[in-house]
BALOBA-1460 file (C-alpha; in Angstrom, 3 decimals):
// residues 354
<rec num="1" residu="x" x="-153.343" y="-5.536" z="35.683"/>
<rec num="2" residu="x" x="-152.100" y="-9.044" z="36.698"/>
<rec num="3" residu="x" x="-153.865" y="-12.468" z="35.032"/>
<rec num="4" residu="x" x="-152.853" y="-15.369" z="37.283"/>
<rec num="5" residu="x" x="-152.829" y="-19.411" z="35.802"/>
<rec num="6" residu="x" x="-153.762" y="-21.603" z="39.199"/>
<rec num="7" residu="x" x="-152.433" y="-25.078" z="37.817"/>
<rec num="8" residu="x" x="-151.428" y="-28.163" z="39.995"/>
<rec num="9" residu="x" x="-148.251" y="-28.368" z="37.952"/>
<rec num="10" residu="x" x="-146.104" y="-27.307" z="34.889"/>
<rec num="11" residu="x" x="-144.777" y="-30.967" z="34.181"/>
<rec num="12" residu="x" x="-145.936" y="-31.455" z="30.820"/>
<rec num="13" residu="x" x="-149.404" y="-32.379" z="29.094"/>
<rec num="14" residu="x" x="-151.842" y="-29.992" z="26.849"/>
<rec num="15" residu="x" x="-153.314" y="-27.962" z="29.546"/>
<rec num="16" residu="x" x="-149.850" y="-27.043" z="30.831"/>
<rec num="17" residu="x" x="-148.603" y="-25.619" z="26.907"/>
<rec num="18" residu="x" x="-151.650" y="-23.722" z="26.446"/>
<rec num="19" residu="x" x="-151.059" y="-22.407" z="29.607"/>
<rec num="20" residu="x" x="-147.706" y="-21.773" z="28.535"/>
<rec num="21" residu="x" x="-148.486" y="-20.257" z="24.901"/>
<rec num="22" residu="x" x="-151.102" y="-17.699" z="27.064"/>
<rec num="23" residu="x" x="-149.070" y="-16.401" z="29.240"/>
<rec num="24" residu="x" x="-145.984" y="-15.772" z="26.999"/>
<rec num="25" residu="x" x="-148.900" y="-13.814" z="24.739"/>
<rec num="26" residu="x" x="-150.163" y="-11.464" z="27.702"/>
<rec num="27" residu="x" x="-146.542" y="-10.511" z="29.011"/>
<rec num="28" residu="x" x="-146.097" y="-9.409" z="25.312"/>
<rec num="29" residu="x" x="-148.703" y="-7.123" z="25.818"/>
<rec num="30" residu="x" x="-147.142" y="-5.613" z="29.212"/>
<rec num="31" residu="x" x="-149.670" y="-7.431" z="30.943"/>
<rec num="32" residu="x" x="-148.210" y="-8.891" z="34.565"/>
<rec num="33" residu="x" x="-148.495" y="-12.681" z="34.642"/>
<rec num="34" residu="x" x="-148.161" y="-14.966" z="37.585"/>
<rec num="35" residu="x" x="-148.418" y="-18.957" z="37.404"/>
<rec num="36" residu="x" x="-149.616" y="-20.723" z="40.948"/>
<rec num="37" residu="x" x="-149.049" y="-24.362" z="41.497"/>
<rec num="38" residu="x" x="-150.450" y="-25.790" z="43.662"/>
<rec num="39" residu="x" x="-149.672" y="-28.938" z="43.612"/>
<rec num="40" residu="x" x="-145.699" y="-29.343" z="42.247"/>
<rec num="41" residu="x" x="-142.683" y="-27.430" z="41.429"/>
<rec num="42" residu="x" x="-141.860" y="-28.655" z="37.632"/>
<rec num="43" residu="x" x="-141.948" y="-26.385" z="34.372"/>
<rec num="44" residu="x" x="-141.635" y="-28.167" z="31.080"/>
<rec num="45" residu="x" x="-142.823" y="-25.566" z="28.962"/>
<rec num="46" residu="x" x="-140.734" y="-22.463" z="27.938"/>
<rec num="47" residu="x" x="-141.558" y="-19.417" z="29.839"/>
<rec num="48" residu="x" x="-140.495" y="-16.123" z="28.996"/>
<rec num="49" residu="x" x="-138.262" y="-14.758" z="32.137"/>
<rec num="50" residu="x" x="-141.104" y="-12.082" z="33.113"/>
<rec num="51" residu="x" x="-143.698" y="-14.546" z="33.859"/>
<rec num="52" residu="x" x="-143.456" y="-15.316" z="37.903"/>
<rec num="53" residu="x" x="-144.033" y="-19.114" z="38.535"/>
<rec num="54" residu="x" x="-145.427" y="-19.353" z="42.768"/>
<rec num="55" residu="x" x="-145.341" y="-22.249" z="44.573"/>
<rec num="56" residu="x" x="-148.284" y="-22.838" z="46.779"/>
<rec num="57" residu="x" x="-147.956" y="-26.356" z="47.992"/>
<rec num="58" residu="x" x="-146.752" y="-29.910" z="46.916"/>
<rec num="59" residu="x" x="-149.168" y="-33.081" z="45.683"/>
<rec num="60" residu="x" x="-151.238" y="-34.017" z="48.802"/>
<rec num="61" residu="x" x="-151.577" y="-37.940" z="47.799"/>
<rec num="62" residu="x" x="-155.646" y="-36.868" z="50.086"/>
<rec num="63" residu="x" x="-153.195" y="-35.484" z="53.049"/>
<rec num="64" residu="x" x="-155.651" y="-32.942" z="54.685"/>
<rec num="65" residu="x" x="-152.624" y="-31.334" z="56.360"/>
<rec num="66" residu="x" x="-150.964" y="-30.598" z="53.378"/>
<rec num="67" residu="x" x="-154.434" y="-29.343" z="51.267"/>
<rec num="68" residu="x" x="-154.738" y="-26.842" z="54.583"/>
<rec num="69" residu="x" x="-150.990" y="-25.513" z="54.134"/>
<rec num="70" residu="x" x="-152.033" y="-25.008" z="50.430"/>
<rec num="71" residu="x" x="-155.252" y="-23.371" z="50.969"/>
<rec num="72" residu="x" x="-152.916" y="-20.881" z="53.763"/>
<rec num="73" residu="x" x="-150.605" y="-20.269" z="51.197"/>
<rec num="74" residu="x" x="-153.185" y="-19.652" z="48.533"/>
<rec num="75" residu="x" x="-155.058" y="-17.010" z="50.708"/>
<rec num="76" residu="x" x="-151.820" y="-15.250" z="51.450"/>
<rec num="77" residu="x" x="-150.966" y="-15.009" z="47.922"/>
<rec num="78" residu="x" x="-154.536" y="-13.788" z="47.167"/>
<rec num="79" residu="x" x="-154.415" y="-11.028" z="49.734"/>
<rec num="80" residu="x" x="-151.004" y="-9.921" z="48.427"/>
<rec num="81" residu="x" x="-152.849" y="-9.939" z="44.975"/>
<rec num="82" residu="x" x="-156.078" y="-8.031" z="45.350"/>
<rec num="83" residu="x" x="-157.985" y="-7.620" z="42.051"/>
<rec num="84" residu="x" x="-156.014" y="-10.136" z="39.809"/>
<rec num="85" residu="x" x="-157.831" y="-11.614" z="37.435"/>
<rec num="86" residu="x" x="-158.237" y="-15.434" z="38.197"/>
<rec num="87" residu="x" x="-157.974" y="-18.062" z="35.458"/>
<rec num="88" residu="x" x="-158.272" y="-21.253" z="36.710"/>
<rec num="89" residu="x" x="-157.060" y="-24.234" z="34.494"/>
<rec num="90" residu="x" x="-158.367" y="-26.706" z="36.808"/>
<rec num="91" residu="x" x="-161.294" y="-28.896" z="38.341"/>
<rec num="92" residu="x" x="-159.779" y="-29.223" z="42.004"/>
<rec num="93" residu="x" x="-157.863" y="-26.157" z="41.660"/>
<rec num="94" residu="x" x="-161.345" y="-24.113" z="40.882"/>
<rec num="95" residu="x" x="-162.316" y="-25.651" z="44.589"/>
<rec num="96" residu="x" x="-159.120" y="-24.311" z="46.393"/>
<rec num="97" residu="x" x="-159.384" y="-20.958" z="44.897"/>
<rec num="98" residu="x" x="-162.716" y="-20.702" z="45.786"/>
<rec num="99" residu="x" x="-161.754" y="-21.592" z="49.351"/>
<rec num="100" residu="x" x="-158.693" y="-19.329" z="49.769"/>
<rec num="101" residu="x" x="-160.741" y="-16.630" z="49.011"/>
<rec num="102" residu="x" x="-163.640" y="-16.701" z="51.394"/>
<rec num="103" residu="x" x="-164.160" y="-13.425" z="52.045"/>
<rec num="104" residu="x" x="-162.546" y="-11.585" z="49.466"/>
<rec num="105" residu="x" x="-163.615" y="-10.109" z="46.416"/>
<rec num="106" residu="x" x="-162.878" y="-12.504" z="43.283"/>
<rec num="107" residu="x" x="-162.389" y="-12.401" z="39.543"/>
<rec num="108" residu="x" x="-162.435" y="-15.753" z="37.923"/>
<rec num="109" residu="x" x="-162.384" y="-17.636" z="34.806"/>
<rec num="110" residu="x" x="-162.272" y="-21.190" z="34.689"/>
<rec num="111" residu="x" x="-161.468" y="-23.446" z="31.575"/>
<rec num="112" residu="x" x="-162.252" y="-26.744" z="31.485"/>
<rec num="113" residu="x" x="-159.565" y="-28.827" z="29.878"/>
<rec num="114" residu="x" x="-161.219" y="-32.296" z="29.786"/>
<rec num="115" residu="x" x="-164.035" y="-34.660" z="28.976"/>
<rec num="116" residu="x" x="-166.801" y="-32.985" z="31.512"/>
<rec num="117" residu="x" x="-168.272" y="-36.843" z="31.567"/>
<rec num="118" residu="x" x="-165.212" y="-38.026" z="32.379"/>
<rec num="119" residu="x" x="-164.783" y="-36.444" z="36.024"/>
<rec num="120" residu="x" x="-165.024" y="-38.240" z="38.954"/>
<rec num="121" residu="x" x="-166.473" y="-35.885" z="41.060"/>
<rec num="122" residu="x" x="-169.094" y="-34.009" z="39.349"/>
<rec num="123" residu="x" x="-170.517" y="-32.659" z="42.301"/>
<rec num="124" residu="x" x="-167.869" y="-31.128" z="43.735"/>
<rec num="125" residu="x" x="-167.016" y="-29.789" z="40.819"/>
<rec num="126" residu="x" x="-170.725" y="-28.158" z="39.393"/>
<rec num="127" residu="x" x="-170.558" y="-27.121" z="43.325"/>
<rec num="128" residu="x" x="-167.770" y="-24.834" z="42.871"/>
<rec num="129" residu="x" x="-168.250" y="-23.757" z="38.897"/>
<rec num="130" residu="x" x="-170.853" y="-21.651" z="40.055"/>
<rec num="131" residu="x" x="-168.886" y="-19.017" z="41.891"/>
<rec num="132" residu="x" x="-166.810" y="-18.554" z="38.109"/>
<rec num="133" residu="x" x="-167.652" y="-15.014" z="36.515"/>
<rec num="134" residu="x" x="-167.337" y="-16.913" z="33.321"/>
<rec num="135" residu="x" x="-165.873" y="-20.663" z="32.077"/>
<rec num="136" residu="x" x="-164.430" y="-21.431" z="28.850"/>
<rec num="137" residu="x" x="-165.094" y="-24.630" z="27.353"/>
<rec num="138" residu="x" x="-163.310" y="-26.237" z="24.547"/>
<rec num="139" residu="x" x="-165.973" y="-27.535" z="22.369"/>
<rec num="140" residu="x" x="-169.958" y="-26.710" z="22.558"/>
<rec num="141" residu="x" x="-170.266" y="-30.940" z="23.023"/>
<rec num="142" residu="x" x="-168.245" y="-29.874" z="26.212"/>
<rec num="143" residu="x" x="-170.342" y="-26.845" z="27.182"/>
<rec num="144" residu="x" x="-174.018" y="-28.852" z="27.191"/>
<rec num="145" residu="x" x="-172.768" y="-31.183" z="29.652"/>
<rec num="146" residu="x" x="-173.250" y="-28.532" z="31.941"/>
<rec num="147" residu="x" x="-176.707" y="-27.319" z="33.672"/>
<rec num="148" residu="x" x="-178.554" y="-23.803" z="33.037"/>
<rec num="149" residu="x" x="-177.076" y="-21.991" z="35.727"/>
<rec num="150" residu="x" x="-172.816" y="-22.518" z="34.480"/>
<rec num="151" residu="x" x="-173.891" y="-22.848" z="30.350"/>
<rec num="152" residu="x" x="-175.769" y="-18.916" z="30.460"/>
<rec num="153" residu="x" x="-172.115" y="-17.350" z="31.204"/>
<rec num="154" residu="x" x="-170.256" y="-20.437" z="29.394"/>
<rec num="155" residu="x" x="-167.859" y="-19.642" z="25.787"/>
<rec num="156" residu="x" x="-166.181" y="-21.614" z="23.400"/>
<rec num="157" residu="x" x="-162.837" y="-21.490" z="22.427"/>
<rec num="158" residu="x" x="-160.743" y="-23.284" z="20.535"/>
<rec num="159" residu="x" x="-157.180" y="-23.816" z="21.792"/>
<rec num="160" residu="x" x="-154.100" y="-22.140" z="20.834"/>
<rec num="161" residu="x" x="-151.735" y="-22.893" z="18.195"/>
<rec num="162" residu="x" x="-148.252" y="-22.319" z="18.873"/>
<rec num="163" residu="x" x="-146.155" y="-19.639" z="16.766"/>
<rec num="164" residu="x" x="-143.230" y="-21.291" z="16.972"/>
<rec num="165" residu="x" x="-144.166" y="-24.248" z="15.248"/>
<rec num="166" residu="x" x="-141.639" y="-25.136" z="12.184"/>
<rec num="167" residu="x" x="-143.338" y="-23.791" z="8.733"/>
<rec num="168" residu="x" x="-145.168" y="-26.651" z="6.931"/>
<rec num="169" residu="x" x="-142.717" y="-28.933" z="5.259"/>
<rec num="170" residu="x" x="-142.307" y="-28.650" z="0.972"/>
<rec num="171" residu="x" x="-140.610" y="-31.603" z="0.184"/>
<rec num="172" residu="x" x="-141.260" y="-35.362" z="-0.120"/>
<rec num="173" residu="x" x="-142.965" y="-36.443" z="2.846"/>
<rec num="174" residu="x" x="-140.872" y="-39.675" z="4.689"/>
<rec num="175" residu="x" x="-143.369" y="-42.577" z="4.899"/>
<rec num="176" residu="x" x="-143.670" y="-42.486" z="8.658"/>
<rec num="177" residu="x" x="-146.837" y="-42.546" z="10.491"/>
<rec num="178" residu="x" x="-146.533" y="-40.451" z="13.912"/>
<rec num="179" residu="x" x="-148.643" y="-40.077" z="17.092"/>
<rec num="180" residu="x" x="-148.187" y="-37.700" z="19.763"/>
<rec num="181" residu="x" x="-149.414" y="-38.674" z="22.988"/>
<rec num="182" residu="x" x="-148.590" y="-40.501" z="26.960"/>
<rec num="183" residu="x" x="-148.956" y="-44.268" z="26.203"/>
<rec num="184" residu="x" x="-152.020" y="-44.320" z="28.233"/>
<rec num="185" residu="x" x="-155.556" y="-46.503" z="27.906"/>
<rec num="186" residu="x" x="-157.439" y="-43.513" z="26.492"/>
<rec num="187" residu="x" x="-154.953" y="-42.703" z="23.888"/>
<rec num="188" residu="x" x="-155.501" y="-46.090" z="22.238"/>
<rec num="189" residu="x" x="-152.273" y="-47.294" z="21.021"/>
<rec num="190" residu="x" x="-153.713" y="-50.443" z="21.297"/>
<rec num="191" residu="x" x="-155.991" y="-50.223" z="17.953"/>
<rec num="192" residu="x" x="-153.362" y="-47.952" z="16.205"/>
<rec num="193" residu="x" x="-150.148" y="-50.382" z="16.743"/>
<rec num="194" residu="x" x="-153.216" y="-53.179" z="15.394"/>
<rec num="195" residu="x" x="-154.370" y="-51.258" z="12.558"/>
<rec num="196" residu="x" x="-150.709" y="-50.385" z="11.434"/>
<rec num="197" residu="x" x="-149.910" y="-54.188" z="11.147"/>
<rec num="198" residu="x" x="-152.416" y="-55.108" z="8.953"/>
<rec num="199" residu="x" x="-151.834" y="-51.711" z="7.125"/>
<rec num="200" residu="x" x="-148.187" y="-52.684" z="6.662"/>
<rec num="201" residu="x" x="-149.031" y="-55.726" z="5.097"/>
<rec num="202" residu="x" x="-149.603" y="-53.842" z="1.975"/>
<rec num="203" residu="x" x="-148.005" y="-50.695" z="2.718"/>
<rec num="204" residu="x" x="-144.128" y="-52.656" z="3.966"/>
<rec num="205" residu="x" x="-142.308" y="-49.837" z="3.577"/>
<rec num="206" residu="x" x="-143.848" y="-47.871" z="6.496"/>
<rec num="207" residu="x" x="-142.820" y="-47.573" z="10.042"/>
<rec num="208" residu="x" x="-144.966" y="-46.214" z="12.992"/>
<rec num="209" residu="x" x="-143.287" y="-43.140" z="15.497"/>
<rec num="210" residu="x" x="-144.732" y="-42.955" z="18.680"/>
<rec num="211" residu="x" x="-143.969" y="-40.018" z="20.960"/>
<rec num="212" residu="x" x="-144.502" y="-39.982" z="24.482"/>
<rec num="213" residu="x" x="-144.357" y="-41.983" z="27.946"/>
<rec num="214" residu="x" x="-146.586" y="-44.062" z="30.066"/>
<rec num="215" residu="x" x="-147.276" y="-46.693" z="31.841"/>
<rec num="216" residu="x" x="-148.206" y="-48.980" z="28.816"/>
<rec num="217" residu="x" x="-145.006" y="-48.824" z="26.886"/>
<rec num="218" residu="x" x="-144.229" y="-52.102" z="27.803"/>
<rec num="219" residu="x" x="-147.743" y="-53.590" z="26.561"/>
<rec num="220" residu="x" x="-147.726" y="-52.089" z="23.789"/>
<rec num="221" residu="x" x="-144.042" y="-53.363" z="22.724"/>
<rec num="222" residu="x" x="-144.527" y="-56.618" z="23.386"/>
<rec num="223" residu="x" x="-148.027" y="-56.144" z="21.019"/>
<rec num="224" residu="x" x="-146.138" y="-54.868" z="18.432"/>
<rec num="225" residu="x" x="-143.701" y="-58.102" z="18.483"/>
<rec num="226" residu="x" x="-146.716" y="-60.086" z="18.880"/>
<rec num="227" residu="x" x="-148.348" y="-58.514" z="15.543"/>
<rec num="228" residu="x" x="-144.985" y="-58.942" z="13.346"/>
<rec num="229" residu="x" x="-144.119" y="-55.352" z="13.523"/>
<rec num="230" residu="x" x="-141.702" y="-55.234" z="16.381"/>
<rec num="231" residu="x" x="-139.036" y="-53.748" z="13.980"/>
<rec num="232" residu="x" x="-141.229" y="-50.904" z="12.536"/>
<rec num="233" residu="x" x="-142.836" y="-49.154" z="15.765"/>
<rec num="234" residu="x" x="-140.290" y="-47.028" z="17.428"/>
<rec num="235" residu="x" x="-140.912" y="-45.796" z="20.800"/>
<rec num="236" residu="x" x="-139.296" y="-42.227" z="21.172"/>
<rec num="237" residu="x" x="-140.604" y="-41.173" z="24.516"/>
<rec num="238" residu="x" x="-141.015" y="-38.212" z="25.471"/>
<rec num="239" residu="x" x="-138.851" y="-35.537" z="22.891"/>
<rec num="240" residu="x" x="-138.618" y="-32.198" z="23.779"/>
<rec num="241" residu="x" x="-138.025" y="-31.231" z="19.685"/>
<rec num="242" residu="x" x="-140.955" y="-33.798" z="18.915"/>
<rec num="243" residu="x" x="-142.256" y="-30.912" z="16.308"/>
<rec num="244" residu="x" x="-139.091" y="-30.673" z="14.691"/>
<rec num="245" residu="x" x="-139.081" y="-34.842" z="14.737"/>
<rec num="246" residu="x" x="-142.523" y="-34.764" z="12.777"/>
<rec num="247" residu="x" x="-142.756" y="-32.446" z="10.599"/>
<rec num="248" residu="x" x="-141.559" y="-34.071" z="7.138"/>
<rec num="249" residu="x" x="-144.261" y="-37.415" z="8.107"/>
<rec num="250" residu="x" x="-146.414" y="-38.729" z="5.854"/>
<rec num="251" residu="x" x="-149.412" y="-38.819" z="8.011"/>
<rec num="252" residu="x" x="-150.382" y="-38.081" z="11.938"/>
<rec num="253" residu="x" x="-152.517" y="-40.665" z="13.840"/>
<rec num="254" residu="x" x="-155.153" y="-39.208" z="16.672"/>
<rec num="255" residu="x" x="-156.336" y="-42.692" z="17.857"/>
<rec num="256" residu="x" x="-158.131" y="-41.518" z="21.703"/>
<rec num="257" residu="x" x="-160.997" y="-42.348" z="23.132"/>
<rec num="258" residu="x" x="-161.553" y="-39.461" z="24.764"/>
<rec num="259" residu="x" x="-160.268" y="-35.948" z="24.631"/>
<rec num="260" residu="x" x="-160.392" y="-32.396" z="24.980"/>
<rec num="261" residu="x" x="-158.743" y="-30.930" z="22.437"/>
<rec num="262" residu="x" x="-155.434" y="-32.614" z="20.981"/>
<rec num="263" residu="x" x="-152.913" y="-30.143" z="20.949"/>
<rec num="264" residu="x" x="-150.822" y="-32.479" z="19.040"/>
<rec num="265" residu="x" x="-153.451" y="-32.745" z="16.329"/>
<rec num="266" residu="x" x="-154.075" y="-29.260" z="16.013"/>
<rec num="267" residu="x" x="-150.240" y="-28.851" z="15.905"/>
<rec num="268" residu="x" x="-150.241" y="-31.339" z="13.054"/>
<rec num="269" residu="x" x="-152.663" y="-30.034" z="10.783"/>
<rec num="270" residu="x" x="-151.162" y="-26.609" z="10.711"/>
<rec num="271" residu="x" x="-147.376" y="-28.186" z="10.128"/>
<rec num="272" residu="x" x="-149.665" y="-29.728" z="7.363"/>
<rec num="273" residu="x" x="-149.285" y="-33.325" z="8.432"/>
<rec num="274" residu="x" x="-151.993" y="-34.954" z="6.737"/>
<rec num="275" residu="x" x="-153.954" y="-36.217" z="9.725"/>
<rec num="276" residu="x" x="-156.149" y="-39.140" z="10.936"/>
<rec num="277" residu="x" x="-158.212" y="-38.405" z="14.046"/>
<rec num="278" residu="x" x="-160.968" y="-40.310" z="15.961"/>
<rec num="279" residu="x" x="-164.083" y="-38.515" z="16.340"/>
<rec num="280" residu="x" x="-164.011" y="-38.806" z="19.922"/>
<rec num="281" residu="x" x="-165.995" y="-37.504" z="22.462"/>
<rec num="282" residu="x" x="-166.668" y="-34.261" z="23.052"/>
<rec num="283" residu="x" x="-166.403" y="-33.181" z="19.563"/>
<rec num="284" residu="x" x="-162.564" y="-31.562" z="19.805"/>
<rec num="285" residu="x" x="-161.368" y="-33.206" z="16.355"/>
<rec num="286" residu="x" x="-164.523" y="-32.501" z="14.922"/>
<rec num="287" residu="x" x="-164.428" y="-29.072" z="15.939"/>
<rec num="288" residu="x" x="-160.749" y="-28.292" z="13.822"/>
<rec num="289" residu="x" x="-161.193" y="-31.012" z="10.992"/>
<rec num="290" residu="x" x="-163.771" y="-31.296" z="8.231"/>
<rec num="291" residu="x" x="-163.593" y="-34.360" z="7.028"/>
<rec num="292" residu="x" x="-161.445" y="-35.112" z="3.799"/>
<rec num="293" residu="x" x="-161.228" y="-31.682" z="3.114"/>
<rec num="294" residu="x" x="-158.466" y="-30.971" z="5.879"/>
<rec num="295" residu="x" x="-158.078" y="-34.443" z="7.499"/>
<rec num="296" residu="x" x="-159.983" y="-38.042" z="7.575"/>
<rec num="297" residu="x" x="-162.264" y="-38.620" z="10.513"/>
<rec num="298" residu="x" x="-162.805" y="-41.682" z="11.754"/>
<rec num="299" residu="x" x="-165.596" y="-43.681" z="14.385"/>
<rec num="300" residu="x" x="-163.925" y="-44.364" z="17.477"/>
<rec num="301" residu="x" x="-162.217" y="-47.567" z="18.290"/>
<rec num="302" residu="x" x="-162.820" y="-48.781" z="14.808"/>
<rec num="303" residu="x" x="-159.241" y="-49.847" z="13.802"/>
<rec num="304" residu="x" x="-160.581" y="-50.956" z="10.029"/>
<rec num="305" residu="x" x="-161.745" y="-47.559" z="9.467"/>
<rec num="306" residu="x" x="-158.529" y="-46.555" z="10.832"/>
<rec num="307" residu="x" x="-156.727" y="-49.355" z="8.263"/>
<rec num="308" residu="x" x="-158.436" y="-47.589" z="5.309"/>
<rec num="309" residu="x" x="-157.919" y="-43.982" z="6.062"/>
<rec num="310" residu="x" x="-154.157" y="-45.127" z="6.128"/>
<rec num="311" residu="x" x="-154.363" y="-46.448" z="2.961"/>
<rec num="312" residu="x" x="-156.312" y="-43.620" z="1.702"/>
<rec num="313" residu="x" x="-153.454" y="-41.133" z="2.177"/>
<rec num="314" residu="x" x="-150.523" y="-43.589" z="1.244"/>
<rec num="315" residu="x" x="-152.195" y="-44.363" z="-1.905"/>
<rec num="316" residu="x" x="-153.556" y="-40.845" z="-3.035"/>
<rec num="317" residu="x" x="-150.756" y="-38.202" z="-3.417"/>
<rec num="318" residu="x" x="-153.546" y="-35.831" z="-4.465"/>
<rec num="319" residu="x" x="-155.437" y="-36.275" z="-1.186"/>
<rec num="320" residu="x" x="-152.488" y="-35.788" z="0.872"/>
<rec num="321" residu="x" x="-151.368" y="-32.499" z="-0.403"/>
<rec num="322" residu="x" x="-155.159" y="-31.245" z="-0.521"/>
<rec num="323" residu="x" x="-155.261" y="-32.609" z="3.406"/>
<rec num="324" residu="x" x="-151.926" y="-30.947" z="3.863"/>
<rec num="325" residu="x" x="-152.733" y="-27.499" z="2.313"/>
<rec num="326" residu="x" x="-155.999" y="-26.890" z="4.122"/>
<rec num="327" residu="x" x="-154.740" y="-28.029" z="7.412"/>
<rec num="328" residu="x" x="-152.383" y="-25.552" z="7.412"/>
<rec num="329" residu="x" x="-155.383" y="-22.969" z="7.617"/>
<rec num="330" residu="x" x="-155.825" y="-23.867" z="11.229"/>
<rec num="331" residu="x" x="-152.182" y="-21.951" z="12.200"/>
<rec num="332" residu="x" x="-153.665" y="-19.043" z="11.003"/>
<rec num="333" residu="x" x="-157.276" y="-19.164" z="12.539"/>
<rec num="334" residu="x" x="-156.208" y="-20.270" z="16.180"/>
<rec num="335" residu="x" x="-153.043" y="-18.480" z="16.463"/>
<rec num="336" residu="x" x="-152.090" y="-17.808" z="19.722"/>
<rec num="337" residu="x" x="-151.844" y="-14.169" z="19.731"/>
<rec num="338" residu="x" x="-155.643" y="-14.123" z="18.719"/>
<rec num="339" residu="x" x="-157.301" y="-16.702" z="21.659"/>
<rec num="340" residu="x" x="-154.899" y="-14.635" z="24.165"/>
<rec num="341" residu="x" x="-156.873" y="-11.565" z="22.722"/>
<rec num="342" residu="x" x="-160.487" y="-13.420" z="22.863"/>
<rec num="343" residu="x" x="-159.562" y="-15.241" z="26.481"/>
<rec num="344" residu="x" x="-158.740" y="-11.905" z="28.111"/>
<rec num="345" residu="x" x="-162.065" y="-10.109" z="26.251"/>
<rec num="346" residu="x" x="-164.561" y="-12.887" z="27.976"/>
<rec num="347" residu="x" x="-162.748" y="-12.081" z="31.113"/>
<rec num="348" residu="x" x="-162.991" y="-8.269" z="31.037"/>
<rec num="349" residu="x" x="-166.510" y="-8.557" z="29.838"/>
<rec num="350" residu="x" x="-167.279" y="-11.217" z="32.321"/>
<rec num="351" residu="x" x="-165.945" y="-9.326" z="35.494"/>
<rec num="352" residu="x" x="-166.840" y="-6.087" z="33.952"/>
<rec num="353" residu="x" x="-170.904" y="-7.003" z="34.647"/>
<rec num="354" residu="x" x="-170.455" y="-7.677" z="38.236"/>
């Protein structure tokens, strides 16, 4: 039995560590794993040295000459891979796979990793969902964006958690506020850089850790001088031992938009990070946190909800360690050894009806 990942790239970003955390679980179980990119040539994420990583083309940039030597490659790797089971962990990816095997007989799964209102190209992609045995969708919110015809063989499922993850932290949490996450519009850095200014008015001995890269650093610097707190947001980039960096904070900060799923967030509550989430579309953080029982919700782009819930946690120490200790739950419930085991038994059951 072979499971292979179709991917554009390995570079870095949720979709590419759950891919990562899967794929290290099914080569535990002697199961032969294969990860095609399609689009790049970089691994971020730790593989273990069994898992073969094929490249099938480079980023086209809408070059139709290059998307035809990737669709070539593709179908040659197909035919040397008859009766693999297909999990495809992307919306133009789905497309080329479908393509490369005209013809040929096909197992696939597909799991959607974003914000199904969010695509630009819904057509294209409802157009070539339908040939999926099955498709895995990260919230139900997620699912019913979808017509009848892909939500009758559709499944939820949460993602991953990783087992390596340091062991929740026992000691006197530091009085740093963290956030995980590219410096990108969505993420909203924005609100959370002007929610921790008027949070550190009262709360001075606080400083604010973001993690990450992106085009907006710069913005968002020259905010934080602008706001008075130039001295107390510290841009980290992108770390490579960002859990490690984390784990003895006082609280996490999910301030997106939009997501999927966070895998950041979920990381957080089950380091038992007392965490602060949006309740952003399409449900993710809802889906892991119930409010002030494991973590505060908050509306989205509301940064004086986002002010209080800060002040909630810095000025209850019996809120924080209840957040803390439940969080911690979700390590256990969405380890990775049991979505592995609940991925591969929609697939099985999925191709198994054909």
């Amino acid at each position: 039995m072979k499971i292979v990942f179709v991917v554009p790239d390995m570079a870095g970003g949720g979709t590419e560590k759950v891919i990562s955390l899967l794929a290290n679980e099914y080569v535990k179980k002697g199961i032969s794993v294969d990860i095609l990119l399609f689009a790049g040539n970089q691994v971020a994420y730790k593989l273990d040295e069994r898992i073969q990583v094929v490249f099938a083309g480079e980023e086209s940039g809408g070059n139709m000459a290059v998307r035809a030597r990737r669709l070539l490659a593709m179908r040659r790797y197909f035919k040397a891979n008859k009766g693999c089971y297909i999990f495809s962990f992307s919306t133009y990816g789905t497309g080329f796979i479908v393509m490369s095997t005209i013809g040929m007989r096909r197992r696939m799964l597909v799991s959607e990793r974003t914000d199904p209102r969010s695509c630009d190209h819904k057509p294209y992609r409802d157009f070539f969902y339908r040939f999926a045995d099955c498709l895995v969708f990260q919230t139900a919110d997620a699912k019913n964006c979808f017509p009848e015809n892909i939500r009758k063989k559709s499944f939820v499922l949460p993602n991953p958690v990783d087992p390596d993850l340091p062991e929740p932290y026992q000691g006197e949490r530091t009085k740093k506020i963290v956030s995980v996450g590219r410096l990108v519009p969505v993420k909203n850095h924005r609100m959370l850089i002007r929610a921790f200014a008027e949070f550190s008015r009262k709360y001075e001995d606080y400083s604010l850790h973001l993690y990450g890269q992106g085009d907006l650093e710069q913005e968002l610097r020259e905010q934080a001088a602008k706001e008075g707190v130039e001295g107390k947001v510290i841009f980290h980039g992108f770390c490579t031992d960002v859990k490690e960096e984390i784990k003895d904070s006082g609280m996490f900060v999910l301030s997106s938009d939009f997501e999927g799923i966070s895998n950041a967030m979920v990381e957080a509550l089950s380091m038992g990070i007392p965490v602060i989430a949006t309740d952003c579309p399409i449900g993710g953080c809802r889906m892991y946190i119930r409010n002030e029982e494991n973590g505060l919700l908050i509306p989205t782009g509301d940064a004086l909800a986002l002010v209080k819930a800060m002040e909630k946690i810095a000025s209850d120490i019996e809120l924080a360690r209840k957040l803390s200790n439940k969080g911690t739950d979700t390590r256990r419930s969405c380890s990775a050894e049991r979505i592995a085991e609940e991925m591969l038994r929609i697939a099985r059951s999925s191709f198994d009806r054909r």
